[in-house]
N, C-alpha and C positions, 0 to 999 in steps of 0.2 A: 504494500500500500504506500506506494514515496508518492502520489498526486502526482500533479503535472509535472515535468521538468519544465521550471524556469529558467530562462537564460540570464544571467546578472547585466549581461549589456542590456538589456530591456529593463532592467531596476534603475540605474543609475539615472536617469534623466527624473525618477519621483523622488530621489536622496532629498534635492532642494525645498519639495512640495511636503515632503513628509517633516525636515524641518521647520518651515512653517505653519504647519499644522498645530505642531506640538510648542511653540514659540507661543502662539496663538492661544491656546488652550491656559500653557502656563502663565501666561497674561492675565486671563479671563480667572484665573484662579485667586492670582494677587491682588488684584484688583478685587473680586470679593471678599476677602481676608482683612483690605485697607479701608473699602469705604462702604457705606449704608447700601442696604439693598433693598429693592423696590418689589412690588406686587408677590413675592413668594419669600418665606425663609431662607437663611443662605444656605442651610444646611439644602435645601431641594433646589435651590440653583447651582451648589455644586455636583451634587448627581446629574441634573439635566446636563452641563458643560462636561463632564467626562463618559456619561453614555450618548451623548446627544454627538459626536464631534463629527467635522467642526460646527455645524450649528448649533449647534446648542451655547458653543461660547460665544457667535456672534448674536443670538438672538440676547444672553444677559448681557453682551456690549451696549446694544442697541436698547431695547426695554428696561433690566435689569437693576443697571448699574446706578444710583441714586446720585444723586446732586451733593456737589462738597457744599460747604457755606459759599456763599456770594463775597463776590472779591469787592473791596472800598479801595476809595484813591486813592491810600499809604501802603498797599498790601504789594503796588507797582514797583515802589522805588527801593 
């Protein structure tokens, strides 16, 4: 039972894809971890962002991810 023979030259062109994926994901992670989260507990947006991928980490980018505080005019300089 070895499944298909893959050929590794046919891998290497998702190497890049596949780190960004997981760039992605790991983002979507820390970024839960850092700031407020919106419509679901963070505990069920980290499940959705690690079975969901990658959508699931762009849907908590996109809806998710909560508002820092609002930035005032000394917060610039």
């Amino acid at each position: 039972m070895n499944g298909l023979p893959i050929d590794p030259a046919l891998l290497a062109p998702l190497a890049p894809v596949a780190a960004l994926v997981v760039a992605l994901v790991g983002w979507s992670l820390v970024s839960l971890v850092r700031k407020p989260a919106q419509y679901l507990p963070k505990i069920v947006w980290a499940v959705v962002i690690v079975l969901a991928v990658p959508a699931g980490a762009v849907l908590y980018l996109v809806l998710g991810r909560g508002r820092g505080p609002a930035l005032v005019d000394g917060d610039a300089r």
